[in-house]
ZAMARGU-4260 file (C-alpha; in steps of 0.2 Angstrom, whole numbers, plus 5000, padded with zeros to 4 digits):
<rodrens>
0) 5052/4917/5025 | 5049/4936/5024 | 5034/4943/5027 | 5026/4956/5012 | 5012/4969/5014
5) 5002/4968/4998 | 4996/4985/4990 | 4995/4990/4974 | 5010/4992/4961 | 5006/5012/4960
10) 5004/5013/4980 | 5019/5005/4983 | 5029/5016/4971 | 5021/5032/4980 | 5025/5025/4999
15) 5044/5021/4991 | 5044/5041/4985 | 5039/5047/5000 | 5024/5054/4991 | 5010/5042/5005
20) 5013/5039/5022 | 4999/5027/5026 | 4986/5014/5020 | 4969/5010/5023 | 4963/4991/5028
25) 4947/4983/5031 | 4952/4965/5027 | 4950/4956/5010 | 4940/4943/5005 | 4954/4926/5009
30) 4959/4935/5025 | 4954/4925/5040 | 4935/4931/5043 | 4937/4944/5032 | 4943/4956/5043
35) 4961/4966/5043 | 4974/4964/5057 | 4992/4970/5058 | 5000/4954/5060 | 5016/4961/5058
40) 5026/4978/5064 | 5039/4976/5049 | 5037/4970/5033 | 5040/4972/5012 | 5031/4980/5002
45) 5023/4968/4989 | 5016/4977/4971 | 5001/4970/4965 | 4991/4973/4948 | 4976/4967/4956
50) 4961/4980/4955 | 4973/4993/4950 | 4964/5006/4942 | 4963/5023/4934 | 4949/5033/4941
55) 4953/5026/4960 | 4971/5038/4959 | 4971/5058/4960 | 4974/5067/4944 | 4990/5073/4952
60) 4996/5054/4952 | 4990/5047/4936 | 5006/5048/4927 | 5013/5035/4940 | 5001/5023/4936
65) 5013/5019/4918 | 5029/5022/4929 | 5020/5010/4942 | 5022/4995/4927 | 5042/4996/4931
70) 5035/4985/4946 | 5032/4971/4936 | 5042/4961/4924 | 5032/4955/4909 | 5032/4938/4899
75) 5047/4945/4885 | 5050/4958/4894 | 5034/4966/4887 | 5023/4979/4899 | 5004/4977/4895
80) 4998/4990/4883 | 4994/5007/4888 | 4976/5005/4885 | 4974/4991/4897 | 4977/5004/4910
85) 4961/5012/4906 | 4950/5000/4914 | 4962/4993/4926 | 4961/4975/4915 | 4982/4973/4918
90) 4987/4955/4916 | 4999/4948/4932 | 5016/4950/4928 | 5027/4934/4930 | 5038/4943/4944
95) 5036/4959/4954 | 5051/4970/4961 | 5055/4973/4978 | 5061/4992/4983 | 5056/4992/5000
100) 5049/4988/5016 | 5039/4999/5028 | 5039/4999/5050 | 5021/5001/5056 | 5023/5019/5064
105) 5006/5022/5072 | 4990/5013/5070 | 4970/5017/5072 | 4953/5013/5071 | 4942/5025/5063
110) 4923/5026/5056 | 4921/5045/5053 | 4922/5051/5036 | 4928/5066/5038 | 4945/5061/5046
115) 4946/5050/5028 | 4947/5065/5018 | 4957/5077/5031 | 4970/5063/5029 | 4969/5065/5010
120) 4987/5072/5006 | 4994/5056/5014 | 4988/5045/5003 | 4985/5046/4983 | 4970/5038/4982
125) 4954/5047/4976 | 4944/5054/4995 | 4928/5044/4987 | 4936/5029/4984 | 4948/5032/5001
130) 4928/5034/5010 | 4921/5017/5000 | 4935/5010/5009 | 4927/5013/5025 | 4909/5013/5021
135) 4914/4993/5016 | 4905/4984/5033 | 4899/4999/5039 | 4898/4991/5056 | 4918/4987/5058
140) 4932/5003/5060 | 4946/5003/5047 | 4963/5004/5050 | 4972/5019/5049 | 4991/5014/5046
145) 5006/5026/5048 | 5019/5020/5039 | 5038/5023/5040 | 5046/5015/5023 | 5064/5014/5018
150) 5071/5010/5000 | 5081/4993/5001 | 5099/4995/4990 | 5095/4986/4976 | 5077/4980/4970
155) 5075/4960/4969 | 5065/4952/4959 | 5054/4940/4965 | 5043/4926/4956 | 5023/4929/4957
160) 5018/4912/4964 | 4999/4907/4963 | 5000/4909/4984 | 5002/4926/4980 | 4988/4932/4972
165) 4970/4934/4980 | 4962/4948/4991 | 4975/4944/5005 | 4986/4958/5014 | 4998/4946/5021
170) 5009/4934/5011 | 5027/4925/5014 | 5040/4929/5001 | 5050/4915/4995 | 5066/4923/4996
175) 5078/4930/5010 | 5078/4947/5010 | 5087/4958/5021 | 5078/4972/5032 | 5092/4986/5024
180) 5091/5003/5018 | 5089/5024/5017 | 5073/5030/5025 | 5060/5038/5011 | 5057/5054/5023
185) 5070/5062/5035 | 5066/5061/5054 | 5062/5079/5054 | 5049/5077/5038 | 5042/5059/5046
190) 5040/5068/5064 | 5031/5084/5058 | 5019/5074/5044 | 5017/5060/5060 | 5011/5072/5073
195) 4998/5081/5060 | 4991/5065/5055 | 4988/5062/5076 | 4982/5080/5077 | 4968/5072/5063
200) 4964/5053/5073 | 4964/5061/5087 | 4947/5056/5089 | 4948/5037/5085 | 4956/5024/5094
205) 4973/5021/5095 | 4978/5003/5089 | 4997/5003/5091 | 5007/5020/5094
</rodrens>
């Protein structure tokens, strides 16, 4: 079975834009020990409703956050109510779309705040929740993860099974899908944004490059 990356629904439609290049791990609360690895080097992109909220995403991405609901399909074909998105109450939709699947790039361990914010353009997250991030077992680095998407031909639907769900990063799709598909970012574009966020981690520990 394919392997899926979970993230929320609005993260996943900005790493499928092109408009984030990486994510932020420490682990979630059904992961093994609690603690994040990169199990895998290549995987989907799974969008989830869970924790999604409002105030954690920049101004300049609050729009996507109602885009972001095209992620899930909704008992009747029904999206929650706008309002629901005020307090990031969204119910689970009975299946998600898949539009893409990511290589990890680069990868690496850091506890220094202020490379959280300098990486701020790369991901759409507020910098104070991006920082919480890291302040969450303050005795453990968080992951730094470069990401290379691609946007599959076609988005396929897949059915939110209760295995799903849960503060987990890793889950297995029930569903062959096919590692296909256009780059979000030209080499060129992926090379030059790559190389400045090393310029920034330069300082942390390189996991896998």
């Amino acid at each position: 079975m394919p392997v899926a990356f979970k993230e929320w629904a609005v993260t996943v439609r900005a790493l499928a834009e092109g408009e984030q290049l990486l994510t932020l791990r420490k682990g979630g609360i059904r992961e093994e020990n609690r603690h994040f690895e990169i199990e895998h080097d290549r995987f989907f992109l799974y969008p989830t409703f869970d924790h999604q909220r409002n105030d954690l995403v920049r101004d300049s991405h609050m729009p996507e956050l109602g885009r972001a609901l095209e992620e899930g399909v909704w008992p009747d074909d029904e999206p929650p109510a706008r309002a629901l998105l005020q307090d990031g109450g969204i119910p689970q939709p009975d299946r998600v779309r898949i539009r893409a699947w990511a290589e990890v790039a680069a990868s690496y361990l850091i506890t220094d705040p202020r490379c959280v914010d300098a990486l701020s353009p790369y991901y759409i997250w507020t910098t104070d929740y991006a920082e919480k991030r890291l302040e969450w077992k303050r005795r453990h680095p968080m992951h730094v993860i470069l990401l290379r998407t691609y946007r599959i031909p076609r988005p396929v639907t897949v059915k939110v099974r209760p295995e799903y769900q849960g503060c987990r990063s890793w889950i297995e799709l029930h569903r062959d899908l096919p590692f296909e598909g256009t780059p979000v970012l030209s080499d060129e574009e992926f090379e030059r944004a790559a190389a400045e966020i090393e310029s920034i981690a330069h300082g942390a520990v390189p996991v896998l490059a």
